[in-house]
N, C-alpha and C positions, 0 to 999 in steps of 0.2 A: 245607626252607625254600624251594629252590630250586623246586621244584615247585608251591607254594602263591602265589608271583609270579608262576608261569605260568600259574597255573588265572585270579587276579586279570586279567592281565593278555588274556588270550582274553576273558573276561568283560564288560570293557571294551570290547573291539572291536567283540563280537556287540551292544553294548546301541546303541553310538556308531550302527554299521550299520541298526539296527531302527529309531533315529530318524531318522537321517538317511533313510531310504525311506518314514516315516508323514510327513515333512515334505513330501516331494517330492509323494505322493501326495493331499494334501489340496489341495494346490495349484490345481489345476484350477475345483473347484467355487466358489473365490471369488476368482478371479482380477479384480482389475480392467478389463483390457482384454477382458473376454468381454463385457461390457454392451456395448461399443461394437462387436463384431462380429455382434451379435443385430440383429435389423433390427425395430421395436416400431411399430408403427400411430401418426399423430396424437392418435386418441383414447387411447391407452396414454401418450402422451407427456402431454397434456393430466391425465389422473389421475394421473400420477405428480407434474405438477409442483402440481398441487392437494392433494395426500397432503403435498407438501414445505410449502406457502403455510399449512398448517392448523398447524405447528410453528413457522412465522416469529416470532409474537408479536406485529408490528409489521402496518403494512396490506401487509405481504406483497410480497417484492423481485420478484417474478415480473412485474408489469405492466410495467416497467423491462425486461423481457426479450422479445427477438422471435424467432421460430420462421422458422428457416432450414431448406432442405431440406440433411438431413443432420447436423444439430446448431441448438443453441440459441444466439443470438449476444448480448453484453449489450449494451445501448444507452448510450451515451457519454452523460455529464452535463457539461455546461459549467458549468466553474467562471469563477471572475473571470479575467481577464489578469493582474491583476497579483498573483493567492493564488500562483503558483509560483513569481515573482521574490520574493517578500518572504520567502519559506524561508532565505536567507541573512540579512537584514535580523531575522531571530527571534530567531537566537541573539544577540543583542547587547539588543536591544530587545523579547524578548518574544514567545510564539509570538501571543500574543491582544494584542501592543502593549501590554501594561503597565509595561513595562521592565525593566532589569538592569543591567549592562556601561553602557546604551545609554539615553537618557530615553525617558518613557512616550510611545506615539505615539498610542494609542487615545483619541479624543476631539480630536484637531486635525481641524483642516477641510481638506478638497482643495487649497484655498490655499495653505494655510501650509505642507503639504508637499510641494507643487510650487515653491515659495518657495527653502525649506529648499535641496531638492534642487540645484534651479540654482545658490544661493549657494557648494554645497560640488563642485557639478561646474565652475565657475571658479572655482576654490582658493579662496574667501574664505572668511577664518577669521568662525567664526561662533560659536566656543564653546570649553571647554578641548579637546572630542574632534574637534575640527577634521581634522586629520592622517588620523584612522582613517575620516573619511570621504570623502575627496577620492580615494580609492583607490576606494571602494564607489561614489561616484556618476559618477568616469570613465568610466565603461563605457556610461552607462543612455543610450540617444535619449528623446528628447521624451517618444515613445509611450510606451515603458519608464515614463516618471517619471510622466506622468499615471497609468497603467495601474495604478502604485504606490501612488499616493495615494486614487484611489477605491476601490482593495481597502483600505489602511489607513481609510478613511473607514466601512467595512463593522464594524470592527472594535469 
């Protein structure tokens, strides 16, 4: 019995080893960072990113991209000012301003939530949620609160 754990157990080793060496060895030919050490023509670059644009689906993300010497760099899209302030302002009220926690704000006018905004950034009570917002609009300048209102106005 003793012999037949040991024939097992060698068995085991030599299979572990044989994998462990076909893993290491495949390694190479699809290594990720080998594309980036290969040095590939403009026109190689151009067919590749045209091979990619033909599987978008959509009009194709590539024109949105500019051709740097040494890599591709993506072009920055401007969102509103105030779409990344209103990321806290969603969880209460809404990623698309319909409401929750918080009333519906999609469909108020610039006004009203320039309005709003000042009323609760000098404490005045304006509603039962008064309190949870005098904390939220302490912080905002002017800019902030405009910035806030015509992203909400987008909504």
């Amino acid at each position: 019995m003793y012999g037949e754990i040991k024939q097992v157990t060698n068995y085991t080793k030599k299979v572990s080893i044989l994998a462990f060496v076909s893993l290491i060895s495949a390694c190479g030919a699809n290594d990720p960072g080998l594309a980036k050490k290969i040095g590939i023509t403009k026109d190689q670059r151009a067919a590749i990113e045209a091979r990619i644009c033909s599987y978008d689906g959509n009009d194709c993300f590539l024109p949105i991209m500019v051709n740097i010497e040494g890599g591709t760099q993506v072009a920055v899209v401007d969102a509103l000012p105030g779409e990344a302030k209103y990321t806290a302002c969603g969880a209460c009220h809404g990623a698309q301003g319909g409401g929750g926690v918080g009333p519906a704000l999609a469909g108020q006018t610039v006004e009203y939530i320039v309005g709003r905004l000042n009323q609760y950034k000098a404490g005045e009570k304006v509603g039962n949620q008064s309190n949870l917002m005098w904390g939220q609009a302490a912080g905002l300048s002017d800019q902030d609160i405009n910035d806030l209102a015509e992203y909400i106005d987008t909504l």
